[in-house]
C-alpha positions as CSV (number, residue, x, y, z in Angstrom):
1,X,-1.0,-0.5,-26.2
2,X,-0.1,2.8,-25.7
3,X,-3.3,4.1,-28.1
4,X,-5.3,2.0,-25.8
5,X,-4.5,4.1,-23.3
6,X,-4.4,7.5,-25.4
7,X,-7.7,6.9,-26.4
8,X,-9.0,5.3,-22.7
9,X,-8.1,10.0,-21.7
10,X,-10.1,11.0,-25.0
11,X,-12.8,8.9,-24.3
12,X,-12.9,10.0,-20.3
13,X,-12.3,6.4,-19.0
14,X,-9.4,7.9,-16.8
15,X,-7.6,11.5,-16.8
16,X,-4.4,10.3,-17.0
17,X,-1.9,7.6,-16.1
18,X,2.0,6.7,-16.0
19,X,2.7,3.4,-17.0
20,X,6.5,2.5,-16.0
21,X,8.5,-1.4,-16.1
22,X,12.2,-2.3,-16.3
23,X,13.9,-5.6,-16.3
24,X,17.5,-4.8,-15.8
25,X,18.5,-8.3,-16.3
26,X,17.0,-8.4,-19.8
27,X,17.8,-4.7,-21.0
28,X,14.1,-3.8,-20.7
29,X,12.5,-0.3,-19.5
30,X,9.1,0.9,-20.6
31,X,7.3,4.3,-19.8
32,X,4.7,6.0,-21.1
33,X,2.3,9.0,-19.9
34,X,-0.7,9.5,-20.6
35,X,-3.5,12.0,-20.1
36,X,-3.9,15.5,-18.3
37,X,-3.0,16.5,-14.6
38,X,-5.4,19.0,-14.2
39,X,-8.4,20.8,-15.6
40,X,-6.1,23.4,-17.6
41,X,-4.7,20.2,-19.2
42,X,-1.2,20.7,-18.3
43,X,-0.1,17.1,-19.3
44,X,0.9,14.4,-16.6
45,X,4.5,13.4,-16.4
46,X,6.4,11.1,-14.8
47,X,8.0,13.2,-13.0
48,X,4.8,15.0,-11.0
49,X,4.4,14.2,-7.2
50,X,1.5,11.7,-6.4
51,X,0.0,10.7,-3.4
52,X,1.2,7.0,-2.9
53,X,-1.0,6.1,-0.2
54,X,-0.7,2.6,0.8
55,X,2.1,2.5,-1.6
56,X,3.7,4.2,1.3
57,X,4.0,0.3,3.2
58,X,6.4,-0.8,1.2
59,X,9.3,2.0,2.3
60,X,8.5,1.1,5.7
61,X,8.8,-2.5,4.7
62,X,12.2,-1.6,3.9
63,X,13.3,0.9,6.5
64,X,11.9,-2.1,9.2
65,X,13.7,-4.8,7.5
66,X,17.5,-2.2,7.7
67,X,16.2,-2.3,11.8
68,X,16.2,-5.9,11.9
69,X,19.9,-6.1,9.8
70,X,21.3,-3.6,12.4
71,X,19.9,-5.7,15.3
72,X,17.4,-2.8,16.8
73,X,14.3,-5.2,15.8
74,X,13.2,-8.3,15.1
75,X,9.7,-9.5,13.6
76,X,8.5,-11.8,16.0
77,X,9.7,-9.6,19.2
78,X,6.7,-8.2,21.1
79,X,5.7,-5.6,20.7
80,X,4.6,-4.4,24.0
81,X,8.0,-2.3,25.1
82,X,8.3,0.0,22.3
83,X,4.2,0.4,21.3
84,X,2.8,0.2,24.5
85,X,-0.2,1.8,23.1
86,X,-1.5,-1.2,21.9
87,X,-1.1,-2.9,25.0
88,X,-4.9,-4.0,26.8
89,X,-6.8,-3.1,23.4
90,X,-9.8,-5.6,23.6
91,X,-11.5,-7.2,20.5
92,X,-14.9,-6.0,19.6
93,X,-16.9,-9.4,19.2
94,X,-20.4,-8.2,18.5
95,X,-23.3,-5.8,19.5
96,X,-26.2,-6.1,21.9
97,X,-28.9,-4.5,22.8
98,X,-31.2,-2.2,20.5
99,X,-32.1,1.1,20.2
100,X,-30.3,3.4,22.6
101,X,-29.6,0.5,24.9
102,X,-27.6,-1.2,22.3
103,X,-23.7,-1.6,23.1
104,X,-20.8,-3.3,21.8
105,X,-19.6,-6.3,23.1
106,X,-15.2,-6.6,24.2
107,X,-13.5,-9.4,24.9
108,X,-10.1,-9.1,26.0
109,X,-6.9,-11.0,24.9
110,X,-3.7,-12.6,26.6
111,X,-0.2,-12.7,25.3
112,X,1.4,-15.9,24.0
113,X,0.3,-17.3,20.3
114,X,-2.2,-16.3,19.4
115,X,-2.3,-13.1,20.9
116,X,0.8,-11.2,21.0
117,X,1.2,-8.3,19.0
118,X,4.5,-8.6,17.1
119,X,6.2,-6.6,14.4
120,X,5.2,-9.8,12.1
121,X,1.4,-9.4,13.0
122,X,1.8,-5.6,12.1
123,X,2.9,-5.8,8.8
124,X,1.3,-9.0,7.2
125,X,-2.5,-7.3,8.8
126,X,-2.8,-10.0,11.2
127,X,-3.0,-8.6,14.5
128,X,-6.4,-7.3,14.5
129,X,-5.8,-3.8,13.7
130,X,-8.4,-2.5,11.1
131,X,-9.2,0.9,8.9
132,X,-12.3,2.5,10.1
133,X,-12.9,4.1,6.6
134,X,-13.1,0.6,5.2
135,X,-14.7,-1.3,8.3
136,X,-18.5,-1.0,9.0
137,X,-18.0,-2.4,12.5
138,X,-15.4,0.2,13.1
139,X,-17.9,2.6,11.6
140,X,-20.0,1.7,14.1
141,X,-18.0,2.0,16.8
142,X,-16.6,5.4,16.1
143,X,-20.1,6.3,16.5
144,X,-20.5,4.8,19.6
145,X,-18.4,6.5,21.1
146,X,-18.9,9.6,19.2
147,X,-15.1,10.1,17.2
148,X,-15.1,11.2,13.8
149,X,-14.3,8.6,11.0
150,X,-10.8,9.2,8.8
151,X,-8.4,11.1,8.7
152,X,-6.3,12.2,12.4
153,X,-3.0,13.9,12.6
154,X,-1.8,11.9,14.6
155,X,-1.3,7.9,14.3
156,X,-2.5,7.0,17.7
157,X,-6.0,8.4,17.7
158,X,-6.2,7.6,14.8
159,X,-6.2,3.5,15.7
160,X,-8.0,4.5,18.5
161,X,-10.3,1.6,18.7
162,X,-10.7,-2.2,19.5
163,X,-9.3,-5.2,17.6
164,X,-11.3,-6.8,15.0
165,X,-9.7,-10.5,16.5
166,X,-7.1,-11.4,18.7
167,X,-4.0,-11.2,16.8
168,X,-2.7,-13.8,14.7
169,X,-6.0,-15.3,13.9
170,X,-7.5,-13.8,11.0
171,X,-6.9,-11.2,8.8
172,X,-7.7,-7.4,8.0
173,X,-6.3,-4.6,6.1
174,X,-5.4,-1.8,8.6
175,X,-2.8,0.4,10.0
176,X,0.3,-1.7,10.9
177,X,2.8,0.0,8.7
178,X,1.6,3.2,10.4
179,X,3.0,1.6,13.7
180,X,5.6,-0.4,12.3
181,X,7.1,3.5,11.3
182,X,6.7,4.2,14.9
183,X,8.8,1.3,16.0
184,X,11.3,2.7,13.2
185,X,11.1,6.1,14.9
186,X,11.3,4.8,18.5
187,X,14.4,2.4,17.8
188,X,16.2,5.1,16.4
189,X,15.5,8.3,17.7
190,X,15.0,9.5,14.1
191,X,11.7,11.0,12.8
192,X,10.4,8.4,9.7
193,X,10.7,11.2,7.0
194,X,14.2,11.7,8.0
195,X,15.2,8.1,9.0
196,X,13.9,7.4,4.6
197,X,16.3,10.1,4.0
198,X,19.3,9.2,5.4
199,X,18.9,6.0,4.4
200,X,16.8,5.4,1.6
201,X,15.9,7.8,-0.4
202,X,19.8,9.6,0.0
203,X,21.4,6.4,-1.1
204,X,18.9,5.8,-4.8
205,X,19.3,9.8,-5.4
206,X,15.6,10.2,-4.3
207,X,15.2,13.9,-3.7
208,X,11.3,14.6,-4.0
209,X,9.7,11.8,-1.5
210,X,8.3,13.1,1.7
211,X,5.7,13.3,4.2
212,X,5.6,16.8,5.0
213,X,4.6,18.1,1.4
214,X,2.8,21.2,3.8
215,X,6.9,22.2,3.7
216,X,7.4,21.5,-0.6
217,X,6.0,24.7,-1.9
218,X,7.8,23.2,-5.2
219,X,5.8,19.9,-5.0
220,X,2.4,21.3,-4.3
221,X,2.5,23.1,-7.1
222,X,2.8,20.2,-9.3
223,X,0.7,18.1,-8.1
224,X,-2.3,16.6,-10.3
225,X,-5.7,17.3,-9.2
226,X,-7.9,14.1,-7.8
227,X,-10.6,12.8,-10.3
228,X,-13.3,10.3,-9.8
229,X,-16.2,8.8,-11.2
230,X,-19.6,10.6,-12.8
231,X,-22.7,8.4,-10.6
232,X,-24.5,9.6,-14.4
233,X,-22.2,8.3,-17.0
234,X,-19.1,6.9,-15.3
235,X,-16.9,8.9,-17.3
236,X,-14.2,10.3,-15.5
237,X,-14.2,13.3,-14.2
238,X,-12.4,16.2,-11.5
239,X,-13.1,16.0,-7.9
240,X,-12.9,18.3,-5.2
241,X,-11.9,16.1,-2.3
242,X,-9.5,16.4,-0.7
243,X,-7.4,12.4,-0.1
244,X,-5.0,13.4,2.5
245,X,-5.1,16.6,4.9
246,X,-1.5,17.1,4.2
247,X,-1.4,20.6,5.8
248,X,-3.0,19.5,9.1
249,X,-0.9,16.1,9.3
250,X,1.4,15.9,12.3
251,X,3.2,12.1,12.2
252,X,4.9,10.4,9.4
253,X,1.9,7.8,8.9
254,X,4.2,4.7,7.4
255,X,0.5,3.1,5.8
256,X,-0.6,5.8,3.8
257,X,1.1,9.4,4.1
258,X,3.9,9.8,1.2
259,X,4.4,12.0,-1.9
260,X,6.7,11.3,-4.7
261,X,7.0,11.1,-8.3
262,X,6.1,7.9,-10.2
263,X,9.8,8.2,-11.6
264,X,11.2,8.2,-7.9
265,X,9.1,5.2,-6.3
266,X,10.3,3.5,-9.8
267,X,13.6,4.2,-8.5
268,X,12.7,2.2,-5.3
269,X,11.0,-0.9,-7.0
270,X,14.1,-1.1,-9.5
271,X,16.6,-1.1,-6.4
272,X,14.8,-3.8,-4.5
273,X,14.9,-6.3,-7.8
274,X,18.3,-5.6,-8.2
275,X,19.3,-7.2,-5.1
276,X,22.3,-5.3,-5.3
277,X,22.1,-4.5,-1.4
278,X,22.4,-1.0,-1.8
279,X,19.1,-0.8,0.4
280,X,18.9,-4.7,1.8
281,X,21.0,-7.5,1.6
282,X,19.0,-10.2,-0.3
283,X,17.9,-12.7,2.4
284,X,15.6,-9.6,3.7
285,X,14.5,-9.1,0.0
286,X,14.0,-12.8,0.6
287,X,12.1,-11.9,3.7
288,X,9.8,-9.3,2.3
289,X,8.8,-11.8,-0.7
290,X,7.9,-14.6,1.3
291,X,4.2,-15.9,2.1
292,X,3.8,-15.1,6.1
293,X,0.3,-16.6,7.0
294,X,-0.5,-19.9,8.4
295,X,-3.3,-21.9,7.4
296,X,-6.0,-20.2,9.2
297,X,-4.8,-16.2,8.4
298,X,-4.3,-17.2,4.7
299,X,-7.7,-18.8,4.8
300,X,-9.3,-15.1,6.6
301,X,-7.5,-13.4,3.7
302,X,-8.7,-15.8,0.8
303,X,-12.6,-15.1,2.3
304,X,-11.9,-11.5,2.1
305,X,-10.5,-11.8,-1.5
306,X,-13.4,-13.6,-2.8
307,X,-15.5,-10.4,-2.4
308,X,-15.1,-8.6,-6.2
309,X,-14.8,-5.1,-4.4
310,X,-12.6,-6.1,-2.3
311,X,-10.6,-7.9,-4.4
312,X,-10.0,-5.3,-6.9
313,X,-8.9,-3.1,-4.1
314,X,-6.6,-4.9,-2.4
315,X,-4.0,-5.9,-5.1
316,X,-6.5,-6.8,-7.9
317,X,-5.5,-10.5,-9.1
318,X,-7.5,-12.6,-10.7
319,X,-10.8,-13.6,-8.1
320,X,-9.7,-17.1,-7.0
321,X,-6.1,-17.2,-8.1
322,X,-4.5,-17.9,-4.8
323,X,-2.6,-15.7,-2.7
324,X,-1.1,-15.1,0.8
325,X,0.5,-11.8,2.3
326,X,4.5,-11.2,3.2
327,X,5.4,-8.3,5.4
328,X,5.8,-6.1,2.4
329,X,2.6,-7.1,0.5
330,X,0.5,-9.5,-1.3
331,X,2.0,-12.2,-2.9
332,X,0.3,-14.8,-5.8
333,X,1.3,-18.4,-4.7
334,X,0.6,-19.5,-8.2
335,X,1.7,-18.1,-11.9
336,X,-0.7,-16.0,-13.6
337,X,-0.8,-16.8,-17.1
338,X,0.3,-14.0,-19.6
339,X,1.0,-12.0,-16.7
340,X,3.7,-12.6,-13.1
341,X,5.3,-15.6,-11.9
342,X,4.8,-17.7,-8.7
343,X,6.2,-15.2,-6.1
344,X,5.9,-11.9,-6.9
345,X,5.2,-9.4,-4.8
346,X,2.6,-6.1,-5.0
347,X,0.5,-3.7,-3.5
348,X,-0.9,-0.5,-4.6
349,X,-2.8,2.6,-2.9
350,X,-6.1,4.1,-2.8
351,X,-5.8,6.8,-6.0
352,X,-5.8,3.3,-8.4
353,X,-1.8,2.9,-8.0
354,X,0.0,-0.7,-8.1
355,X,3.3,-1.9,-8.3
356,X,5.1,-5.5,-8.4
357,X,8.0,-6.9,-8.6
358,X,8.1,-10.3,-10.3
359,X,12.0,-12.0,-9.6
360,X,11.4,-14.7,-11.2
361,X,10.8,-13.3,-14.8
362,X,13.3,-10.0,-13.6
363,X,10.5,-7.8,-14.0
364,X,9.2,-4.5,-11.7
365,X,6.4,-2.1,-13.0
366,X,4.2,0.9,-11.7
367,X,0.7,1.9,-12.7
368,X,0.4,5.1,-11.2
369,X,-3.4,6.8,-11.6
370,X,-4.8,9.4,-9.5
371,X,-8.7,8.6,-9.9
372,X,-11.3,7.0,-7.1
373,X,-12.6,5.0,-5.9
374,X,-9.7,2.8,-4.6
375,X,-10.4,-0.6,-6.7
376,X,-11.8,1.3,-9.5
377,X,-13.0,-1.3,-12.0
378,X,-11.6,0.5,-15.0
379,X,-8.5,1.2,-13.9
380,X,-7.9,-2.9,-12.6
381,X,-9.1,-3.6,-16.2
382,X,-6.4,-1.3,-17.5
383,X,-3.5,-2.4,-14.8
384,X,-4.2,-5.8,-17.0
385,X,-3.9,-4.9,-20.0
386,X,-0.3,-3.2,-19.0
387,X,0.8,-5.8,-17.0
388,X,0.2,-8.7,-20.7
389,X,1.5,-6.4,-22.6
390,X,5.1,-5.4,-20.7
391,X,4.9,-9.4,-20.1
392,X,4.3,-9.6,-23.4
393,X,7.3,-7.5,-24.6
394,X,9.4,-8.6,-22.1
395,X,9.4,-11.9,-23.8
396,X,10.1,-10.5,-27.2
397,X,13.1,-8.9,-25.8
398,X,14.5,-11.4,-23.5
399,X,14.3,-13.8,-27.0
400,X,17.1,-11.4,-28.2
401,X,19.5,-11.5,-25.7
């Protein structure tokens, strides 16, 4: 496998990648690097800083799930006394009109279920809160009003829009970590990056995970370059854009703003399958692992899922396998063959980076890349081949124990 993907850099399929996977229970542990970080070809390591992303939900996940142990939250409370900015947001239902005339159409929404926003409806996508880089309704309406699309420093504006559906009756991916954090923030008086500090990343030996890389001098200076995609030969190849405004970022965004090594979010995954309660006792692991939607949210999710783009960019599995979403990510609800069990848990981020953690067979693993677009075909094709393989091995090993 690993000339698979020594030759996948010298034939310019990808720039470079760090494949990592333990099993502590079976005395397994993979990594390999492969690849360049940049266009002087310094190599890529496991140990360089790497924009997470959306890999960023799952130590919010965490840090939400230590609120609820200590009493200062709880996943079904509403969420109307600690966010009240999300309080009165209507649902955009359509559009009428044409030309210059034309205007969108807002319904609003009462509490009760369906229709309160709780910490639940936050983290498993459900309460109506989209992305408008991914949305073309939310496209739309960020024109309407005339506000730029993307990036904001600042997590409010940056949501500063309508609801895609009353919450708890469908599904979208959008920014309910990034709120879910502020609840963190507001419960305990604590600013995210610091709250992770104190009492995550200071309790694994974490010591290069952060939102404010604009302060890591140290960090920027190792991290790899963004590449992409040639639209002439697909081959990979350096970009010049620029993921995340890190030096113009004021808040801790929870769904998409961290920095850290692959080693060190390996150190995270590893913790978590452990259940060793150095982070979580294990009915909240429990917690994060289990399938949150009803019928009709698992159903919106499923639709969304059937889309091949979209599918290979939100947790790439197998189009039809079927799935539903926890409050820490998406979960399979059936074994994959070759590859993880019934139950495991993953997500990824936008730069073609995925984790999971499969309990069942004991297993956690990383593919950490750094090219674009998010859903890259190439790199899902890849992820799959490293995910039979380490499956694959795994079984080889565990036969010797």
């Amino acid at each position: 496998m690993e000339y698979y993907f020594d030759d996948s850099v010298d034939d310019k399929e990808i720039t470079g990648v760090v494949l990592l996977a333990s099993s502590p229970s079976h005395n397994f542990s993979y990594e390999h690097s492969a690849g360049i970080k940049n266009p002087q070809s310094q190599p890529l390591t496991k140990n360089d800083p790497l924009w997470l992303a959306s890999c960023t939900k799952l130590l919010v996940s965490i840090a939400v799930m230590q609120c609820v142990e200590s009493g200062l939250l709880s996943l079904d409370m509403d969420t109307a006394d600690i966010l009240p900015e999300l309080q009165g947001k209507e649902v955009l239902v359509g559009w009428e009109g044409d030309g210059e005339l034309e205007k969108p159409v807002l319904e609003g929404w009462k509490g009760g279920r369906p229709g309160k926003i709780t910490l639940r409806t936050l983290m498993t996508h459900t309460s109506g809160i989209g992305y408008d880089v991914f949305d073309p309704r939310l496209m739309r309406w960020r024109a309407y009003v005339d506000q730029r699309i993307g990036h904001y420093p600042r997590i409010v504006p940056a949501f500063d829009f309508p609801l895609l559906f009353a919450p708890g009756t469908g599904w979208t991916y959008g920014g309910g970590h990034d709120f879910a954090g502020l609840m963190v923030e507001r419960v305990t008086g604590m600013r995210l990056n610091d709250y992770l500090k104190e009492n995550v990343w200071g309790r694994l030996g974490v010591k290069d995970m952060t939102f404010r890389l604009k302060n890591r001098e140290d960090l920027r200076a190792r991290l790899p370059k963004m590449s992409g995609r040639s639209l002439k030969t697909g081959k990979a190849v350096w970009s010049e854009e620029k993921t995340w405004d890190w030096d113009t970022v004021e808040d801790d965004f929870g769904g998409s703003g961290l920095f850290a090594s692959a080693e060190e979010f390996m150190t995270v995954l590893k913790a978590l399958l452990r259940e060793d309660e150095v982070l979580l006792r294990k009915e909240s692991i429990d917690e994060m692992c289990r399938p949150a939607l009803d019928e009709k949210c698992r159903k919106s999710l499923e639709d969304v899922l059937t889309i091949p783009e979209a599918n290979r960019g939100l947790g790439g599995l197998p189009l039809g396998s079927r799935k539903s979403f926890s409050i820490a990510g998406l979960v399979n609800t059936e074994d994959l063959p070759g590859m993880r069990r019934k139950g495991s848990l993953t997500w990824g981020g936008m730069p073609n980076i995925t984790w999971w953690i499969d309990r069942e067979a004991g297993l956690c693993a990383l593919y950490a890349g750094q090219i674009l677009p998010p859903g890259d075909p190439k790199s899902v094709a890849m992820r799959e081949v490293f995910e039979k393989a380490m499956y694959e091995r795994l079984k080889k090993q565990s036969s010797k124990i």
